[in-house]
N, C-alpha and C positions, 0 to 999 in steps of 0.2 A: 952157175951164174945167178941163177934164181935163188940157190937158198943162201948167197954171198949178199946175194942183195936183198935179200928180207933180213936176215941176220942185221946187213948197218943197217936195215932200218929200221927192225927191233932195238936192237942196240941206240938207236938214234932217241927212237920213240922213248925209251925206258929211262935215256938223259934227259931230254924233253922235260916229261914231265918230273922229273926230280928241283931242274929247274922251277918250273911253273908252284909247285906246294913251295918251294921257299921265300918265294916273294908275295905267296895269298895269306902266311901265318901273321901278319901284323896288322889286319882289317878288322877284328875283332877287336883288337885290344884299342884301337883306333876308336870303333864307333862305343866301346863300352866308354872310353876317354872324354867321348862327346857326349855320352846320354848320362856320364857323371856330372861332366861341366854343365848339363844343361838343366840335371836335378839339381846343382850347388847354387846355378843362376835361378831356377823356380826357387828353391826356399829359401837364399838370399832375398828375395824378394819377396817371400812368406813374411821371413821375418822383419824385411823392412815396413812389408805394411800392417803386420803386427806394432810394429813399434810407433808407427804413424800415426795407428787409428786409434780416434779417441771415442769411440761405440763398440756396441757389442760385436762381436765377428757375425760371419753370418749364420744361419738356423740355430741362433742362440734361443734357450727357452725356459724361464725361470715360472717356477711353480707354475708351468702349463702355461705360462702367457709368452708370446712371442715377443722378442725383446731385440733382434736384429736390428741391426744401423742406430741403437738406441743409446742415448747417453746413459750414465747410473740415474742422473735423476730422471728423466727419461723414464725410465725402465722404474722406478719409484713409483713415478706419477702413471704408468699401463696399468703396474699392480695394485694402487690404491681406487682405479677405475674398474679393475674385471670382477676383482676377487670378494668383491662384499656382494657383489653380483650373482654369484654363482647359485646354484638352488640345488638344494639335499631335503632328503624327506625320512620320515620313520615308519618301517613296516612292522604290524606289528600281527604275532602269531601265526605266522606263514602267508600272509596275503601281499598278492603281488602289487597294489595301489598300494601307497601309500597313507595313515593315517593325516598327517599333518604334513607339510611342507614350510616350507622357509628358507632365506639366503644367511649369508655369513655376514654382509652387512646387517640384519635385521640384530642377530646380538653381539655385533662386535667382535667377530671371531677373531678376524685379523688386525691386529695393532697398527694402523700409522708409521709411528716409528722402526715396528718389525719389517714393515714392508719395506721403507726407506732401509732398514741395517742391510736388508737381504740383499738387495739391489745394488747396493756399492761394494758386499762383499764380494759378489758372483764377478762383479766390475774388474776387482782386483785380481783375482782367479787367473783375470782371462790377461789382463796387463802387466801386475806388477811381477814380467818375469824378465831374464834376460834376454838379449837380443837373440841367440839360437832357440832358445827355449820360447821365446814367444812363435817362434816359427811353428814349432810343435802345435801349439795351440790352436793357430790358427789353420793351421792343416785338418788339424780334426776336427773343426768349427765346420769349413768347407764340405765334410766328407760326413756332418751330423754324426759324428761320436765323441763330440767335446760334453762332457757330462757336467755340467754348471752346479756348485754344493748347493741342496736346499737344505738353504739354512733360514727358513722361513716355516716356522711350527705355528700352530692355533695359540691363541692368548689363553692360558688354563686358567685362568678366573672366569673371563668372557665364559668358556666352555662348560665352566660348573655352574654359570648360573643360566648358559642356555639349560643345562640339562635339567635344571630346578624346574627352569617354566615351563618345559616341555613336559615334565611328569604332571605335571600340574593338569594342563591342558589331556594329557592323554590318560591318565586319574579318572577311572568313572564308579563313583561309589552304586554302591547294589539299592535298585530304585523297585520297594517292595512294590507291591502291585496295590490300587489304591481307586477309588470310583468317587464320584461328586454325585449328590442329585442336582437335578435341574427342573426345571417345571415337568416335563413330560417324559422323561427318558432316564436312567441312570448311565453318566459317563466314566466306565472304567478304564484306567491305564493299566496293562500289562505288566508283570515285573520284567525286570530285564538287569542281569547278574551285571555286577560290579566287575575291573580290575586293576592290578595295580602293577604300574612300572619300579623298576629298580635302576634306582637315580644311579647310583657307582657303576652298572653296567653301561646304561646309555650313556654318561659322559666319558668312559672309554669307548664304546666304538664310535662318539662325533669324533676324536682326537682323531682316532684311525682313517674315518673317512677323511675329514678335512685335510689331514696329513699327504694324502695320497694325491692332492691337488688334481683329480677331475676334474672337467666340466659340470661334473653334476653325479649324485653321492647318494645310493638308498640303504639306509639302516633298517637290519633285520632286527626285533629281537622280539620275545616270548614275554605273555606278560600273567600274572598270580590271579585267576579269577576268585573272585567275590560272590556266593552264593546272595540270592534276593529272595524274599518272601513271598510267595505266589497263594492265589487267595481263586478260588470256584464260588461259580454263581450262585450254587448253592451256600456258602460262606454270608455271601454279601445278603441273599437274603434271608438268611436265618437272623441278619443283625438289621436290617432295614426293614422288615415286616413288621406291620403293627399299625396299632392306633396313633394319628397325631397329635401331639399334644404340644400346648402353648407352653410358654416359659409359665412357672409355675413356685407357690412359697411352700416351704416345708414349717410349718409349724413350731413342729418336736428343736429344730435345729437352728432355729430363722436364719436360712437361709437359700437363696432361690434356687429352685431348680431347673436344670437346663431344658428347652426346646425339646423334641423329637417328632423326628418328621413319621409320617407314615407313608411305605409304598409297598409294588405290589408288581411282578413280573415273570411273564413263562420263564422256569427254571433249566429247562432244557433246551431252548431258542439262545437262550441268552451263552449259554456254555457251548453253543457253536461260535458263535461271535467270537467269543474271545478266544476258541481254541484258535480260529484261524486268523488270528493277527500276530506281526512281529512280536518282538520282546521288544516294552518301550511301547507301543502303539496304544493309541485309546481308540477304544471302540461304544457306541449308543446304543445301546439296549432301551428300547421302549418297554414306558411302564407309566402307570397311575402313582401320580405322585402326589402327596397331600404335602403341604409348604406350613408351618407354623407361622398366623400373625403375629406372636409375638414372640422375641428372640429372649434373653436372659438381660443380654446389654441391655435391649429397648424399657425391659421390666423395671431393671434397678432404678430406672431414671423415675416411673411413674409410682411405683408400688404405693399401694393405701394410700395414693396423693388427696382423693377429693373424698365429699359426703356426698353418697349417693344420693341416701335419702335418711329420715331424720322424723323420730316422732316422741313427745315427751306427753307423759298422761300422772295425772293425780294420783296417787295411791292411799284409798281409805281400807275401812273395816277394822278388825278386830288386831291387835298386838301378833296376832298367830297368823295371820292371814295377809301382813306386813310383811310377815319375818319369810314366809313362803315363799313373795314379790321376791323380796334379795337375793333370798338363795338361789332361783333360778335363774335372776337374770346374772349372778354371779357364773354359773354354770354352763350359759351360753357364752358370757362376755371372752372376749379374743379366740372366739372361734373363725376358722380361716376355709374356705371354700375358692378351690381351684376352680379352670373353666370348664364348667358340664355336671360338677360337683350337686349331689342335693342332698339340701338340710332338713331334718329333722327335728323335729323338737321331740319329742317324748326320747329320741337314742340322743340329742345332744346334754338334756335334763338330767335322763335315768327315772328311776322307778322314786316316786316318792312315799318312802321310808321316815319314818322315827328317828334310827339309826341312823338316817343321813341329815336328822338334821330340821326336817319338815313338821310342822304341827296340822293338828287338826284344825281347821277354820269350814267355814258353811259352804256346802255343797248339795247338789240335789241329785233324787235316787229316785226314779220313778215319781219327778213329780215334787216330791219331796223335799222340806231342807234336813238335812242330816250336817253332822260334824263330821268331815274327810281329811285326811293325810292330804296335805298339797291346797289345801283348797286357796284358791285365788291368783294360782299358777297363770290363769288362763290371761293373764293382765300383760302379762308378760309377750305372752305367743301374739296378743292380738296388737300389744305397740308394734312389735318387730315386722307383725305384717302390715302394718300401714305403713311405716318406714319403708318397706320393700314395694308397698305401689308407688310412693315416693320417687321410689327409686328406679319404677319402671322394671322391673325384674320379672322374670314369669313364676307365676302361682302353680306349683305341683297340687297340692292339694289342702285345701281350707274348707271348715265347716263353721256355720253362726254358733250362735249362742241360743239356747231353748228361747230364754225372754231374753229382751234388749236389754246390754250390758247401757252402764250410765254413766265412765269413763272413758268412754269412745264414741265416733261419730258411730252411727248405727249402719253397718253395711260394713265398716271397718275392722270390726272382730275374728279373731283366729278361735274356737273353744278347743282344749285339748284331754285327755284323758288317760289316762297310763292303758293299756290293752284295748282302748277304742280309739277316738277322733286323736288325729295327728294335724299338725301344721308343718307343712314341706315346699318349699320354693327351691330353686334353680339355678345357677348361678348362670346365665347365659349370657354375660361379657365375657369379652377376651381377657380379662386380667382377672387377678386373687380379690376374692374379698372379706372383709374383717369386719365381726362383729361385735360391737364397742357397745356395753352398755354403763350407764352409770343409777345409783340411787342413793339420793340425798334431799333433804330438807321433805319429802315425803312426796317425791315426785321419782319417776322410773324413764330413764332415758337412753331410748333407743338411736343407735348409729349405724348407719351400713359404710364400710371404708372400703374405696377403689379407685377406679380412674374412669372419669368421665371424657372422653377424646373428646368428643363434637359436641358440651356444653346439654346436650337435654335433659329434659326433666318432663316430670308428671306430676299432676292435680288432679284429685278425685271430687268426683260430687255424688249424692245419692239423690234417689226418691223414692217417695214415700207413697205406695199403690193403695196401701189400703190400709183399715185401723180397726178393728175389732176389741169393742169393753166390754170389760168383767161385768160379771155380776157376783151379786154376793150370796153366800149357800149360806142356809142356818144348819147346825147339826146338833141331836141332843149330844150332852154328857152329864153324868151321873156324878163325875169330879166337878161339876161347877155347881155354884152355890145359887140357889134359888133369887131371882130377882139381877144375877149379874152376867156376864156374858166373857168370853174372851175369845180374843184371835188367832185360831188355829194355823192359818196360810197367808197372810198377805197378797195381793190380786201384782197382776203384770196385765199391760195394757195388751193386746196381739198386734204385727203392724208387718205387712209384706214389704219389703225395701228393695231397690236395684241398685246397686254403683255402676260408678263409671270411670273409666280413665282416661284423662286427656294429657296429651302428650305433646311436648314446646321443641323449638329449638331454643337454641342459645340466646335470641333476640326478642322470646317472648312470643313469636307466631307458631298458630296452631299448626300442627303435623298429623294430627289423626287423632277421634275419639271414638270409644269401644266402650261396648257392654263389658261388664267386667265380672260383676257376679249378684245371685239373688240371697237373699237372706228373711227367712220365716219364721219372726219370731212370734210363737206362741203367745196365747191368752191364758192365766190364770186365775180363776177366780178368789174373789175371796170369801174364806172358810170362818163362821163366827161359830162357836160353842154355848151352849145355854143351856138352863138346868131342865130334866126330864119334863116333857108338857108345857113348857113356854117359847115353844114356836111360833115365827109369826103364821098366820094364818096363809098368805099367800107371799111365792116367791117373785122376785124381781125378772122380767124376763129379757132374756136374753136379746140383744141388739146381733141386729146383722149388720154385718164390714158395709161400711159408709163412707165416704169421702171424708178426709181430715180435715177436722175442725179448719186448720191454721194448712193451706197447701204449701205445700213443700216444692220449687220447684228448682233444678238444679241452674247454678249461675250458667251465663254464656261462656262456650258456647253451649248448642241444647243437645242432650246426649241423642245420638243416631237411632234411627229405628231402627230396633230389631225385633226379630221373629222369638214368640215365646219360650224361654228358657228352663225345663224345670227346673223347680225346687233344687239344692243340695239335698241328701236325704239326713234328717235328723238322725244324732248319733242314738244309739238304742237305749231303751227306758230305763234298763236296768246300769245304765253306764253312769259313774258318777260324775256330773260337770256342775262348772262355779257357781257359786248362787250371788248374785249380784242384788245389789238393792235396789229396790222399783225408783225410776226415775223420773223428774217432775215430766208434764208433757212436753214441755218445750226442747227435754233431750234429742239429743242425738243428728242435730242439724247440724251440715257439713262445716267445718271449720275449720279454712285457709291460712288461719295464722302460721306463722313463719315457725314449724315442726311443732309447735305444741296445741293436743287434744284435752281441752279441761271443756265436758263437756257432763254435767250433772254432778251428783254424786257418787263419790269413789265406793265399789264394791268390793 
């Protein structure tokens, strides 16, 4: 009963569900029916609002600019606002900053018109399709994998001549190492190496980065270094050590020569300094610096502009003793003395020789007059040094004359002698000076040429201490004839002198007067000859130094006291100097004429 009745109800059961699976197999095919219809209604409707809309679909993005709900011009005008915006830079040599920076509007990378092409083409991309096929579009628009053409590249002109300016800018020529002086210190600049970009590399990879439309673009690239000239402290002062010197004239070449300064710095203080600065860094090194007053420019403008000073004297004697005058003032004339320079007279003359040219004229030798080589030279030496008190200059070294010369004021004499007495002055202005003689009509004319800045001048006066007269000697001789006499020596007055310098400015007021020098000239008497036994019975005696006849005293203003000066010491007996002829008494008083000394009789 029991297994009749599980049997129908197995049997029951096992129709049952044969039932139930044939009426569940059409649910599927039902809901696929529906989620067809309801995908054909979604993208029916893709594609209608594809076909409707007149903007970009949505997470539209053209070269990096978002461009949704955007018309083409629209989407024109985002990309003609973002994209010259953008900021790229150049690294250069592995470093992570950048050297330079810049936007794409700064050269024009992006065209205007390129931006408007792009914008309308991406437009078209997304529109000009069919009605199914717009559906596509915008399906993948919605889902961000609608890939919009860039068709928006950099302007390759723009690009070549960014890349021009940018080498330009990142171009650093090799800056050898290089120092200035300054008043106290020398400032040296470091070297620091050069390098150079390679223009065809950098305007492919701006192409590359701009292309890739970032927000923002760094270019790597490697650049050709440029070795620089590096220079040690010892360098710089093996070249800056020394004497300063002013701008200066070359004679031999006539032409100036430049400035140089003088300095002076620890050599090994100074080679830390610059060991430990940058490349490219200037560093101060303290030092003694000497600055030259005058530069080469400043020169050319003044050179041998003025007369220092200026002296013209008579020239007498003998034919031989004329010709002497010439030659030597030939010998001096355009001679050139730089600043510090000192002249000579016997090394600017030379030895006087025969051979060169010199005759014998009267000169004295112990006292004596004798006929000497050169004689009358000394006419020469003693205009040039009046000229040069003149001209205010300093006196190295000057000796008088035995007796008072009698073409010159007396205290104004140079005497000179080949291996004894020299005359030597100094050039101590800042500029060159030139010495210009001339001789004609029987006069000898002395010039000193330079640059007088601030107008002064100098005026000499002398006096006259003291005056010591001859007397006259008889002596026998056996050469002279009974009843007659002749004159062995001519007499020279004796007379102690002092000058003076007084020195102006430009306006004629006094600046200062100075002792200037003493000058002792000798008494000689005079020698008569007479025949054996007809001497006078008694001599003439001797006078002691008296106050002068006629006083002498120097114009205003009145020379300064000073404390007693000796003598020069007289050149030595046996040394041959000029023999001038005795001059009336009233010689040798100071005479301010405008440079000319016609003061007695020419010797």
């Amino acid at each position: 009963m029991n297994e009749v009745t599980n049997g129908a109800v197995a049997a029951k059961g096992a129709g049952g569900a044969r039932l139930e699976k044939k009426k569940g197999s059409k649910t599927p095919l039902i809901v696929l029916g529906v989620l067809l219809a309801l995908a054909l209604c979604v993208y029916l409707t893709l594609c209608l609002l594809a076909r409707r809309s007149d903007a970009f679909f949505p997470n539209s993005t053209l070269a990096g600019v978002e461009v949704s709900g955007m018309s083409a011009a629209q989407a024109a005008d985002a990309l003609a606002a973002q994209l010259p915006a953008r900021e790229y830079g150049v690294c250069l040599d592995g470093a992570k900053e950048p050297e330079v920076q810049f936007t794409a509007g700064e050269f024009g990378l992006f065209a205007p018109e390129d931006m408007e092409r792009a914008a309308f083409a991406a437009y078209n991309h997304q529109h000009n399709r069919s009605f199914l096929a717009g559906g596509v579009n915008y399906l993948m628009a919605l889902l961000g994998r609608d890939a919009l053409p860039q068709a928006l590249r950099p302007d390759e002109g723009a690009v070549a001549r960014a890349a021009a300016e940018l080498k330009a800018e990142l171009d650093r020529p090799a800056q050898d190492a290089s120092y200035v002086l300054n008043q106290n210190s020398v400032e040296v600049t470091t070297a620091r190496d050069g390098r150079s970009v390679d223009a065809a590399a950098l305007e492919g990879m701006l192409s590359v980065a701009l292309g890739a439309h970032t927000e923002s673009a760094f270019v790597g690239l490697d650049t050709t270094p440029i070795p620089a000239k590096a220079v040690t402290a010892q360098d710089i002062h093996d070249t800056i050590y020394g004497e300063m010197k002013n701008a200066g004239y070359d004679a031999a070449t006539g032409t100036i020569t430049p400035e140089q300064m003088g300095a002076d710095f620890d050599i090994p203080a100074a080679q830390r300094l610059m060991d430990g600065a940058q490349p490219g860094d200037t560093v101060s090194i303290p030092a003694t610096i000497q600055i030259p007053s005058v530069t080469a420019a400043e020169l050319k403008e003044v050179l041998f502009r003025d007369v220092l000073g200026e002296c013209k004297t008579k020239v007498g004697g003998t034919a031989a003793r004329k010709t002497n005058v010439r030659l030597a003032a030939e010998k001096v004339n355009g001679y050139v003395m730089n600043t510090g320079d000192v002249f000579s007279y016997n090394e600017a003359v030379g030895k006087r020789t025969a051979e060169r040219g010199f005759q014998a004229a009267p000169a004295y030798v112990k006292g004596e007059t004798v006929d000497e080589i050169g004689g009358g030279i000394c006419q020469v030496s003693s205009t040039l040094y009046y000229a040069c008190l003149r001209g205010n200059l300093e006196i190295t070294e000057r000796y008088a004359h035995r007796y008072v010369p009698s073409y010159i004021d007396w205290g104004m004499d140079a005497t000179v002698s080949w291996g004894g007495p020299d005359y030597k002055f100094t050039n101590d202005t800042l500029y060159p000076i030139k010495i210009q003689t001339s001789y004609q009509d029987g006069y000898i004319t002395v010039r000193l040429l330079g640059t007088n800045i601030d107008g002064t001048y100098a005026r000499m006066t002398n006096e006259v201490l003291s005056r010591t007269d001859w007397e006259t000697e008889y002596r026998e001789d056996a050469a002279v004839a009974p009843g007659t006499e002749q004159v062995k020596v001519t007499p020279y007055t004796g007379y102690q002198v002092k000058s003076y310098r007084h020195v102006y400015d430009k306006d004629g007021n006094l600046i200062s007067s100075a002792f200037e020098a003493s000058s002792n000239y000798k008494v000689r008497n005079k020698v008569i000859l007479r025949a054996p036994g007809q001497l006078p019975g008694a001599e003439v005696p001797a006078v002691a130094p008296i106050t002068p006849e006629v006083p002498v005293t120097p114009p205003e203003p009145d020379p300064p006291t000073v404390p007693e000066t000796p003598v020069v010491p007289d050149p030595p007996e046996e040394t041959p100097v000029e023999a001038p002829e005795e001059p009336p008494e009233t010689a040798g008083q100071t005479d301010e004429a405008a440079g000319e000394v016609i003061t007695g009789d020419a010797a």
